[in-house]
C-alpha positions in Angstrom: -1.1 9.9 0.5 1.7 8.5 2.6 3.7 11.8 3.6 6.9 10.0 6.0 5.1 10.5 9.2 7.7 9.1 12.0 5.1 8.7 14.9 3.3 5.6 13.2 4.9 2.2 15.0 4.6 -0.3 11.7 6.4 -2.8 12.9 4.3 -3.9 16.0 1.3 -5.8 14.1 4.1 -8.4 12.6 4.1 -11.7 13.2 7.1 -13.7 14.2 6.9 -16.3 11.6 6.5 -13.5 9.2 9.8 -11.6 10.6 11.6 -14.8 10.5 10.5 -15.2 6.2 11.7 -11.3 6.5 14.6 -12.5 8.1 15.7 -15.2 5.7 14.9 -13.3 2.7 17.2 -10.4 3.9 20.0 -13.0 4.2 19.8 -14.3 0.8 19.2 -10.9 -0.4 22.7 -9.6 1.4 24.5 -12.3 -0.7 22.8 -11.9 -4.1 22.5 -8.0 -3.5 26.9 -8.5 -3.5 26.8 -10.7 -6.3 25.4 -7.9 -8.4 27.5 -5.1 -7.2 30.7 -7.6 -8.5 28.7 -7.4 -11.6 28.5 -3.9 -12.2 32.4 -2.7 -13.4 31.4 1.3 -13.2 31.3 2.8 -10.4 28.3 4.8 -12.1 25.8 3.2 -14.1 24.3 5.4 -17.3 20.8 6.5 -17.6 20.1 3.6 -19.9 22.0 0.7 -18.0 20.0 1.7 -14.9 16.4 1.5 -17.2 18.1 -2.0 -18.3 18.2 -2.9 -14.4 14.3 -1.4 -13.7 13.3 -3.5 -17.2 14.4 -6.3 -14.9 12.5 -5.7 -11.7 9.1 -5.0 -14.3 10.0 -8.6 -15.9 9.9 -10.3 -12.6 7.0 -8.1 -11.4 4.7 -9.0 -14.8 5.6 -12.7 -14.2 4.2 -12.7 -10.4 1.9 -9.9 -9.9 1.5 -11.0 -5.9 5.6 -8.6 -5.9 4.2 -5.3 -7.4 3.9 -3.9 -4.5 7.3 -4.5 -3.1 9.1 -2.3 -4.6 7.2 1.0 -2.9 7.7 -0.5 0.6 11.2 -1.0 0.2 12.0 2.2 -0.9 9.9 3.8 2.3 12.8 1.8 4.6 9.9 -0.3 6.2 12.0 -2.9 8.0 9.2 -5.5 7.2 8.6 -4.4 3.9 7.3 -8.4 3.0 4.5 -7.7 5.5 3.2 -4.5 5.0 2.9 -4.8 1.1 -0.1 -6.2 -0.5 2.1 -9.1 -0.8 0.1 -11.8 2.2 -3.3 -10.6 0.0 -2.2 -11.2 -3.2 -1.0 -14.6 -2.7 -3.6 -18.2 -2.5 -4.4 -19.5 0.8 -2.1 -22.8 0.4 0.7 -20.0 -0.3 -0.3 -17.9 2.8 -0.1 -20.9 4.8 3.5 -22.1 3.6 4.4 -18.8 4.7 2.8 -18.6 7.9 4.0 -22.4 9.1 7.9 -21.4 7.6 10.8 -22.4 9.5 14.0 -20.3 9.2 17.1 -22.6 8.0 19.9 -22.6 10.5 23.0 -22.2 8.7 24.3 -18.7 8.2 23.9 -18.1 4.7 27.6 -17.5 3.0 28.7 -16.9 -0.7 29.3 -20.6 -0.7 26.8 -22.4 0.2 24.1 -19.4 -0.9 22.7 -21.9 -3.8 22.5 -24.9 -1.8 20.3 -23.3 0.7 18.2 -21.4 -1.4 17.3 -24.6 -3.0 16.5 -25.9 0.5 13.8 -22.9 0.8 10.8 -24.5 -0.3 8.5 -21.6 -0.8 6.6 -20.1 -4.2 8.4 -16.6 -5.3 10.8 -16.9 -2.9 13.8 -16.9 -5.4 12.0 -14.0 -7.3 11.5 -12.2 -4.0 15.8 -12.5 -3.6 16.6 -11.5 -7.3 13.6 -8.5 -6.8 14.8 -6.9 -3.8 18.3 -7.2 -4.8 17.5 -5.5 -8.4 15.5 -3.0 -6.7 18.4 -2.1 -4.3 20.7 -1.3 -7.1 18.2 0.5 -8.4 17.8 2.7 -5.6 21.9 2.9 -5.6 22.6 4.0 -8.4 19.5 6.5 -9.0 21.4 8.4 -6.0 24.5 8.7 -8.1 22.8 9.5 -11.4 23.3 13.7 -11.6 20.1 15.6 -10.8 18.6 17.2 -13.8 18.6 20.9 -13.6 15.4 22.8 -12.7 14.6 26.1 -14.3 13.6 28.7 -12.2 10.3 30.5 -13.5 9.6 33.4 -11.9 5.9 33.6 -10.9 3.6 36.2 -11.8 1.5 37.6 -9.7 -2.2 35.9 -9.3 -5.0 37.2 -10.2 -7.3 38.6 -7.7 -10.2 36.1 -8.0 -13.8 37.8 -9.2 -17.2 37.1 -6.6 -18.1 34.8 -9.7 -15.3 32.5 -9.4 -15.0 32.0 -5.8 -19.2 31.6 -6.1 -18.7 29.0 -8.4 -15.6 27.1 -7.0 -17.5 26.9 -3.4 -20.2 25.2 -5.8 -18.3 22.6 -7.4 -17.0 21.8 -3.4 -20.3 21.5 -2.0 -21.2 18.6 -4.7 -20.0 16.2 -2.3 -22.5 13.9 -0.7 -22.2 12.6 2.8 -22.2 9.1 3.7 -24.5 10.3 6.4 -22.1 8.7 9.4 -24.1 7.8 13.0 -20.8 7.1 14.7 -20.0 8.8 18.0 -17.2 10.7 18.9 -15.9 7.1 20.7 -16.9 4.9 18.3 -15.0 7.4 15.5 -11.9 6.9 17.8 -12.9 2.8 17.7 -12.7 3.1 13.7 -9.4 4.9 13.7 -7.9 2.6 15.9 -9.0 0.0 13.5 -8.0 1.5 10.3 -4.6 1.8 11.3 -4.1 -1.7 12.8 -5.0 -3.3 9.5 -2.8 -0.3 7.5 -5.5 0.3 5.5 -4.2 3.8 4.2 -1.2 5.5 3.0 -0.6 7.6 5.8 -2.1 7.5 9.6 -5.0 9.0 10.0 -6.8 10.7 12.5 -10.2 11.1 13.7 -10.7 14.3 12.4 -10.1 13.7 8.5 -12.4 10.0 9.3 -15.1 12.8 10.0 -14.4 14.8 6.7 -14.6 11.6 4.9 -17.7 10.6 5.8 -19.4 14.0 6.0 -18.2 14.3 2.4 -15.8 17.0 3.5 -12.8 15.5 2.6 -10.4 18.0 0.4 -8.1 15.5 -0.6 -8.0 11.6 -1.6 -6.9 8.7 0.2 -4.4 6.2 -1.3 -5.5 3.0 -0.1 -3.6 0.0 0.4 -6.2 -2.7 0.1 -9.1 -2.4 -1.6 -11.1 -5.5 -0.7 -10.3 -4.4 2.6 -11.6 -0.6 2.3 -15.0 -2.5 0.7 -15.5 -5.2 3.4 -14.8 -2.2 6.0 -17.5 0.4 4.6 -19.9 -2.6 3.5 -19.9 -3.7 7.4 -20.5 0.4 8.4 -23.4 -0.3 5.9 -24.9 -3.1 7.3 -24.7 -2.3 10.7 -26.4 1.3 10.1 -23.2 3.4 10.8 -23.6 4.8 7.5 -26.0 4.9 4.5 -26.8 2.0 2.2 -25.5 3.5 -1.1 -21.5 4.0 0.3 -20.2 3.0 -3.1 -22.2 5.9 -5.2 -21.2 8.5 -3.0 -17.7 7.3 -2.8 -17.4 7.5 -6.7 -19.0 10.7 -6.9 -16.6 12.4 -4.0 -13.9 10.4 -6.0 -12.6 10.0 -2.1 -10.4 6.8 -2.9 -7.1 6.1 -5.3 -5.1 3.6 -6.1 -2.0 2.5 -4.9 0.7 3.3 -6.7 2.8 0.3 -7.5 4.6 0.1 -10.8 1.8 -1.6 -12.3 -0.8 0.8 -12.1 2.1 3.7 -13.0 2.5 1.8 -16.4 -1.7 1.7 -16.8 -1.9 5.4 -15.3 0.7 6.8 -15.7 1.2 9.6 -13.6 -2.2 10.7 -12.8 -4.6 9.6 -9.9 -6.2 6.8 -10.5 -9.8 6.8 -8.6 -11.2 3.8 -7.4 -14.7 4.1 -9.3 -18.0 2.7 -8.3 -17.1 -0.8 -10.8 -13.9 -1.2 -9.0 -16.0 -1.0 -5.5 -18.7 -4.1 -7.0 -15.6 -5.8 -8.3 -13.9 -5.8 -4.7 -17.5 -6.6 -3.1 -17.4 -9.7 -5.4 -14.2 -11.1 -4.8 -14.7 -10.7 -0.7 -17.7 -13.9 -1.3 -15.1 -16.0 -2.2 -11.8 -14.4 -1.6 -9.4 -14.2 1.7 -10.2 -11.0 3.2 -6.7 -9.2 5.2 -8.3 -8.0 8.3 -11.7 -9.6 8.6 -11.2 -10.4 12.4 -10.3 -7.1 13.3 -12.8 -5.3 11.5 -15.3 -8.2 12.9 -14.1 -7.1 16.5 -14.5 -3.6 15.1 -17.9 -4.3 14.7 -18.4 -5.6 18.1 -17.2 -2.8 19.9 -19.4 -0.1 17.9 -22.3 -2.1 18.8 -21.5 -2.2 22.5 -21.4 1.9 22.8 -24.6 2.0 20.7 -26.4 -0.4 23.5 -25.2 2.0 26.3 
């Protein structure tokens, strides 16, 4: 899971016309954002005005799922939080390419005339994108103000030495893994990396080493994954190309290597567990790539490339 690594450079993949939407949404957001603090006559908000405010930001969320995923991105400080939520994937094609041909008004946007340009903005969930981040922003305000509840200290006893039997049996249950039986050499492993992190493809960076415990079935913990149809059209390529076995998707629901996500929507159907991406979820995903835009096709195409040139030499 994403664990605030500083050495990952996320803003270097974004494209311009995407930083200029960034751009002009953070305007209008400034603005609004303002416009709500007026609002708000505390200088604290109680527990229950503050749920009254997240009701909001779920109401605006159920009514265009292509937003859930804002709200984590946001919090994490990404300066480009549009672009690296699942945001570009969620949305249609004709969407995607209002986005990607947008032009960036000219006029500094001002208290007075913040109505009469946002009407001049000409793109779907924009204005939802406005009142969202600037819900979620007083949200994340006035959570910081809200007194921490007090933790109780419980002393610890002291653990139980384990028996032969139990350490026999929990190096059993580990070994139930399967391997996805990976042919990739040390370079091409470093190729795949590269890759991974390019499209963002998990929480967190990383490295060739834990991309070897995955696919040698090693792997102690799950990874949270950002895309899904991604993660299939990915492995199903690795597939094809003989990089790794066939049956990817049974092994990867029986190592239980994947979850979810967590965006508000999957927190109100999972609550606060782990949710797995299971072997129906994996067909689903491989389904929707025949007809669906994939995010990253090219460069897991090049991807592709490259492994095969190191497997002719």
């Amino acid at each position: 899971m994403y664990n605030g690594e500083q050495d990952i450079d996320y803003d270097s993949n974004v494209p311009e016309v995407f930083r200029a939407v960034q751009q002009s949404l953070n305007d209008f957001v400034a603005i609004n954002y303002e416009t709500a603090l007026g609002l708000v006559s505390q200088p604290q908000l109680t527990e229950a005005e503050l749920l009254h405010y997240k009701s909001k930001v779920l109401d605006i969320i159920r009514n265009n799922p292509p937003l859930a995923s804002l709200p984590k991105y946001l919090r994490d400080d990404r300066e480009d939080y549009l672009w690296y939520s699942d945001f570009c994937d969620e949305i249609s094609k004709d969407v995607y390419h209002q986005y990607r041909t947008f032009i960036k008004p000219t006029n500094t946007i001002t208290p007075s005339n913040y109505t009469a340009e946002l009407i001049k903005i000409d793109l779907p969930y924009f204005r939802e994108l406005v009142d969202l981040v600037s819900l979620e922003r007083l949200c994340i305000k006035y959570e910081k103000l809200l007194p921490k509840p007090k933790v109780e200290i419980i002393k610890e006893e002291t653990p139980i030495q384990e028996t032969t039997i139990a350490k026999e049996t929990k190096a059993t249950a580990k070994s139930t893994k399967r391997s996805y039986q990976s042919k990739l050499s040390k370079e091409q492993y470093a190729l795949l990396a590269n890759c991974i992190e390019t499209i963002k493809l998990f929480r967190s960076k990383i490295k060739v080493a834990e991309l070897k415990k995955l696919l040698s079935g090693k792997l102690p913990e799950p990874l949270q994954v950002t895309n899904q149809k991604t993660l299939v059209y990915l492995l199903d390529q690795l597939s094809e190309h003989k990089y790794i076995k066939a049956q990817w998707v049974s092994v990867a629901d029986g190592n239980k290597d994947f979850i979810s996500f967590r965006t508000e929507g999957n927190k109100e159907r999972y609550g606060d567990n782990k949710h797995y991406i299971g072997m129906q979820q994996l067909l689903n995903c491989r389904n929707r790539n025949k007809r669906e835009q994939i995010f990253g096709l090219e460069d897991i195409d090049t991807l592709i490339e490259k492994l095969g040139e190191y497997s002719r030499q």
